[in-house]
Structure formats: structure tokens, C-alpha cells
N, C-alpha and C positions, 0 to 999 in steps of 0.2 A: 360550768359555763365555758372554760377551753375546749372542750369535747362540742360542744354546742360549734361553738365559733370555726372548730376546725375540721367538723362535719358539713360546714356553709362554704367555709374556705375550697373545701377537696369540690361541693356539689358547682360553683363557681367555677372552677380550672376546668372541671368536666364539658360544662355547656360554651365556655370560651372555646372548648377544643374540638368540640363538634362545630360549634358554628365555624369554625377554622375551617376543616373538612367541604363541609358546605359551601360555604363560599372556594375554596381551592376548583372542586367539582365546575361550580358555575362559571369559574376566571377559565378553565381549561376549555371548557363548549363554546365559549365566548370567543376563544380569539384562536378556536379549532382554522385552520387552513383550509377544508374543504367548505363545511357548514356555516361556521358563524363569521361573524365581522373580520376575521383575519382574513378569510377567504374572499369576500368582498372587497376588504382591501389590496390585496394581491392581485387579484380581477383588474380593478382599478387603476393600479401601480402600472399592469401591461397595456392598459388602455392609454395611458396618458405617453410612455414611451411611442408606442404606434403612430399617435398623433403626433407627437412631436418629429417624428420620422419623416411623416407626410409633409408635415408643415416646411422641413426644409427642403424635399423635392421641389414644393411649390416655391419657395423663394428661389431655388434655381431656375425652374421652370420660366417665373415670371421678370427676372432677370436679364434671361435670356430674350425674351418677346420682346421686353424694352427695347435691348439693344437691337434688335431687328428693327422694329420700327421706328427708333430714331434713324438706323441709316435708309429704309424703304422714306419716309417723311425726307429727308436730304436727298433722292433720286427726285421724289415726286416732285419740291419746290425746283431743283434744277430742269424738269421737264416745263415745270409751271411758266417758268422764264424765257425758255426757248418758245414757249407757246406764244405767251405774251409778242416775244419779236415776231412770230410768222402773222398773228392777228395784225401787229400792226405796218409789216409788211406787205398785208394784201391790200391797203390803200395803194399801193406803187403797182400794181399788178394791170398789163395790161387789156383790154376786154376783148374777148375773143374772137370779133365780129370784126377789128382793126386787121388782123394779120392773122387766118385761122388755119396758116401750116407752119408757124414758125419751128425751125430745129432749138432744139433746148438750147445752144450758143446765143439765137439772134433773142430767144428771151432773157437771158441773164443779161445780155447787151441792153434792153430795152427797159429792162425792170433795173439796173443799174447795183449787181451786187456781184459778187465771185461766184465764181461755179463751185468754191466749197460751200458755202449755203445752200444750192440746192444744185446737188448734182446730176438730177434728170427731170425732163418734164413731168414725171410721174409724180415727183414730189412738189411739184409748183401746186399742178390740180389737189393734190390732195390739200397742200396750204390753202387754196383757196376756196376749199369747200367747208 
């Protein structure tokens, strides 16, 4: 009956040892580098770096835009302001048909403001168009 048991015992070691083998084989193709999932995963590994690359270009990129157009938006409302004064400056503006050679002097006189506001007649007409 030992002989028995220890004929079962050895055939037991045997098939644990190939199924050992077996599975070794299949963990090796498995997580191979080129072929199997290891490789896939390494693919992936340098994909997600790439992105990540990109991703902070773009945060500098977009960064930078910001601050660009927050200072272009602080030109535009300061133009928007001056605009405002010349609109409502062309209520005071002479009509053409009054006085139609006056020198830019006798118009700042008439329209009642500095000659640094408008410092030629070229920029009254353009105000008042």
C-alpha cells in the first residue's frame, strides 16, 4: 500500500511540475515586450507621457493668450472711453454751413476744448463722422 501511495505521490509532483512549466511558458508570452500585454502596456506608458507633454504646452500656450487679452480687453475699454467722450463731444461741434473755412484754432475756440484733444482739423471730422 506505500508503494501504491508513493507511486501517486511522485505521479502528483510530476503533473504539478509540468503544469508549472506550462503556465511559466504562458506568464512569459503574456507580459513578452513586443507581443503581448507588456508590450501594449509600454505603448501606452509612452502615450500617456506624450500627452502629458502636450498637455503642458498647452497650459503655457493658453496662459499666455490669457494674459494677452486681458491686456488687448484694458486697451480696448480705454479706447471704448475715449470713444464715448468724442460721441459725446459731437453734440458741441459746430455745423459746417456756420463757418465752412475755419483754421483748426478758430474750431477748438468755438467748440470750447484744448487743442490737446483734438489736435487737427482732420481729427474733429473724423470725430464727427
Amino acid at each position: 500500500m506505500e508503494l501504491v501511495a508513493d507511486i501517486l505521490l511522485i505521479a502528483g509532483a510530476l503533473g504539478a511540475g509540468v503544469y508549472c512549466v506550462v503556465l511559466s511558458r504562458r506568464l512569459n508570452r503574456f507580459t513578452n515586450l513586443e507581443n503581448g500585454v507588456g508590450g501594449a502596456i509600454a505603448v501606452l506608458s509612452s502615450h500617456v507621457d506624450d500627452m502629458t507633454k502636450a498637455l503642458d504646452v498647452a497650459r503655457t500656450a493658453t496662459s499666455s493668450s490669457a494674459e494677452s487679452l486681458e491686456s488687448l480687453t484694458g486697451r480696448a475699454e480705454g479706447v471704448a472711453q475715449r470713444l464715448e467722450l468724442l460721441v459725446a463731444s459731437m453734440h458741441d461741434l459746430p455745423v459746417d454751413s456756420q463757418k465752412p473755412n475755419m483754421t483748426p484754432e478758430e474750431e477748438t475756440e468755438v467748440i470750447g476744448l484744448d487743442k490737446t484733444v483734438f489736435q487737427s482739423r482732420r481729427v474733429v471730422r473724423e470725430a464727427a463722422e
